[in-house]
Structure formats: structure tokens, C-alpha cells
C-alpha positions, 0 to 999 in steps of 0.5 A: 531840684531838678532842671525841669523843676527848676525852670517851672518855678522860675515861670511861676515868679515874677520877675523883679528888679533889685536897685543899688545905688551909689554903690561906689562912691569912691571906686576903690581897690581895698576890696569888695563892696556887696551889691546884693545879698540873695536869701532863701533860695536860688534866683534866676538874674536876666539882666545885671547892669551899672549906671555913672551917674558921678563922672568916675574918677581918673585912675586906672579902674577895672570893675568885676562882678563875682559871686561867693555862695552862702555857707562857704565855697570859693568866690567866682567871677561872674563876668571877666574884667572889664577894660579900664573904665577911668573918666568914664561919663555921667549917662554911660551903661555898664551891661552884663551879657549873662555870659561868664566869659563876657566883661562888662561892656560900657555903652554911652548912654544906650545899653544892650547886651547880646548874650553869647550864652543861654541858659535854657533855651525857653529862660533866654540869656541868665545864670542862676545863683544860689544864695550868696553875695553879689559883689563889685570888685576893683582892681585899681583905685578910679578916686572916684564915681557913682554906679547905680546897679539894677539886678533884673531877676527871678526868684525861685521859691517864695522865700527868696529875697535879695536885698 
């Protein structure tokens, strides 16, 4: 599908909001926890970004979210690793820039993310995913915490979802 192409259909969705909650209850390093699974085309994401709600534990967690494509092919990070969110408090907000090269940026309480890189100028800060996984991964065992995630997107065709 051609960029053009591609950009005309996101304008003719309406954006939606995909919620996670409590995606990690206990934050830990045995692997990957899905977020979300994007089915029947691609989607444009605007915005991703996690809330504490359950204080996160003490250990040494560092959160990144990567994307494995449906129907093989390696899996890619989304966002570089963010710095060590251990204790991180009830109300803290962890934001995405929409910049591949961005880590998760923890806020207290007042989230807000100033991406460093555009995809199409007219569609404003995002990446578009084909269908696949969006995961959370951890490098180091937090013992615990709670994260509801919001993914902010766009569907590309009809036949999208993201559950």
C-alpha cells in the first residue's frame, strides 16, 4: 500500500484507545508479557504510555516495549530501555515519544511526550505497526507493581482490531 494510500485511510478512522490494565502485577524478568495483539492490518500508534498504579517493587526494573510482527520476523524494540523504574510511585506516568530511539520517560504525576521524530508530517509523532505483538519486557526482576497501559491509535483498514 502506498504512503499516500496509507495516510488517506488512517484519515478516515477514528482514532481509538486500547487499555491494559494491570498488565504486570508482578514485574518480572522470565520474559515477555503482551500488551496487545493488532489484528487484520496495520494501525498507526500516536501515543503509548503506562500508568503505577501499585507502588513498583524495589528491585532493579528496566521496562521495554518491543514489537514482533505476525507471521515471523525478529522482534524490535519500540523504545530503547528505560532507566531503572524500582519504587517508582502510585500516579507516576510512563510516556513514549513515538521516537524508536526514546526510552520510556517516567513523569510524576503529568505525562507529556515531545517527539524527536515524525512520521509524516500531516499524522504528527507515531510508528506504524503491522499486525503483531506489542510487548512489555523487563530485564530485571521489580517483586512487584501494577501498570495500566493506553495504547492511542489509528486503525488502517475496517478489519483492524487490537485486543
Amino acid at each position: 500500500m502506498a504512503k499516500d494510500t496509507v495516510a488517506k485511510k488512517v484519515y478516515q478512522q477514528a482514532p481509538r484507545i486500547a487499555r491494559r490494565v494491570g498488565a504486570y502485577v508482578d514485574i518480572s524478568a522470565a520474559g515477555d508479557a503482551t500488551l496487545w495483539t493488532i489484528t487484520g492490518g496495520p494501525i498507526f500508534v500516536h501515543y503509548l504510555f503506562g500508568h503505577v498504579t501499585t507502588v513498583i517493587g524495589a528491585g532493579l526494573c528496566v521496562p521495554r516495549i518491543q514489537f514482533t510482527p505476525t507471521g515471523g520476523g525478529e522482534q524490535t524494540p519500540l523504545c530503547a530501555a528505560a532507566a531503572s523504574i524500582a519504587a517508582d510511585a502510585v500516579n507516576t506516568v510512563y510516556v513514549w515519544s513515538g521516537a524508536v530511539a526514546g526510552a520510556l520517560a517516567p513523569t510524576a504525576v503529568v505525562g507529556r511526550a515531545d517527539a524527536t521524530e515524525t512520521a509524516w508530517a500531516t499524522l504528527g509523532p507515531g510508528i506504524l505497526l503491522t499486525a503483531g505483538l506489542i510487548c512489555l519486557t523487563n530485564t530485571v526482576d521489580a517483586g512487584s507493581g501494577v501498570i495500566d497501559w493506553y495504547l492511542y491509535y489509528t486503525p488502517c483498514s475496517d478489519a483492524v482490531t487490537v485486543s
